[in-house]
N, C-alpha and C positions, 0 to 999 in steps of 0.2 A: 504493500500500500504506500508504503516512504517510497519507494523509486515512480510510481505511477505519478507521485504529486509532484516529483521533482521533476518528470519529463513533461507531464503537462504543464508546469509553471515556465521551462524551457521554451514549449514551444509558443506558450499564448505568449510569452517575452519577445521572441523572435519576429512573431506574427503582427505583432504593436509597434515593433521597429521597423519590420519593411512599409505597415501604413504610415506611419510617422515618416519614412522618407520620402514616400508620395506625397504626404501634404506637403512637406518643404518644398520639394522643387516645384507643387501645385501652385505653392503662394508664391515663389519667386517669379511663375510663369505669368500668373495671374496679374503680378506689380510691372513685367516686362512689359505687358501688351494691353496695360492699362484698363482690365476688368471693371475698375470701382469708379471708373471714369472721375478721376483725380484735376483740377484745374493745373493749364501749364505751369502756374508758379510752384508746381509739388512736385514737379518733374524731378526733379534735383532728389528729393527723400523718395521716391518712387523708385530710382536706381539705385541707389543706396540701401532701402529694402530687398530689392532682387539681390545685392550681391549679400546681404546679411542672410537672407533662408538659403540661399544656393548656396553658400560654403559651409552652412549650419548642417545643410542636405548633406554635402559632401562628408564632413565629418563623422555624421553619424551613420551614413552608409559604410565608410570608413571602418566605424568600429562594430560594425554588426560584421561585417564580412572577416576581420580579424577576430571575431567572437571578445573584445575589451569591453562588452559591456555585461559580463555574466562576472566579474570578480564578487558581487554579493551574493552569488551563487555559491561559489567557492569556499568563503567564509560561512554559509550556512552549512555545507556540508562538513568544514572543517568543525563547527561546532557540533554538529549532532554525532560526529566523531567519537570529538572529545566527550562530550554528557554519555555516549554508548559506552565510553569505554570506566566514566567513574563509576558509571550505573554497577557494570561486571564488578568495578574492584570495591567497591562499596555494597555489596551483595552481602554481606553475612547479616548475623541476626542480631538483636538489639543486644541479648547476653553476651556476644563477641566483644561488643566492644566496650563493653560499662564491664571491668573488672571486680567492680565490689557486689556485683550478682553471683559471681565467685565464691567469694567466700563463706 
């Protein structure tokens, strides 16, 4: 059940980063060719926007395709790890460790 949740959280991660690069290059496409029909004097911040999501696109296409956007992945798995592994070594029984039930 832990590896189904991990692959499905992989994939819906994956799935929301390639629409997240669709709308970047969407909006920079949309600001190129003047969708929101902007007056000339915004011409200036209307290029300015296409080149801020188009290299925002690129970036994060970037890191999906180099998989740098799964390190909180990495660290979730390194802790459920770790918690597996105190879980085993912390396994005895309450009398184990309280010595004066001992006596």
């Amino acid at each position: 059940m832990k590896n189904l949740a991990k692959i499905s959280f992989k994939t819906l991660r994956v799935v929301f980063g390639v629409f997240m690069i669709f709308i970047y290059f969407g909006m920079a496409a949309l600001m190129y060719f003047n969708f929101f029909e902007w007056t000339a004097s915004y011409t200036w911040f209307r290029y300015l926007l296409v080149v801020v999501f188009a290299l925002y696109g690129v970036y994060r296409c970037y890191r999906q395709i180099t998989g740098k956007d799964y390190y909180f992945l990495k660290n979730l798995e390194d802790k459920a790890d770790m918690a597996d592994k105190l879980k085993s070594k912390n396994s005895c029984s309450i009398h184990d460790s309280n010595p004066k039930l001992h006596e």
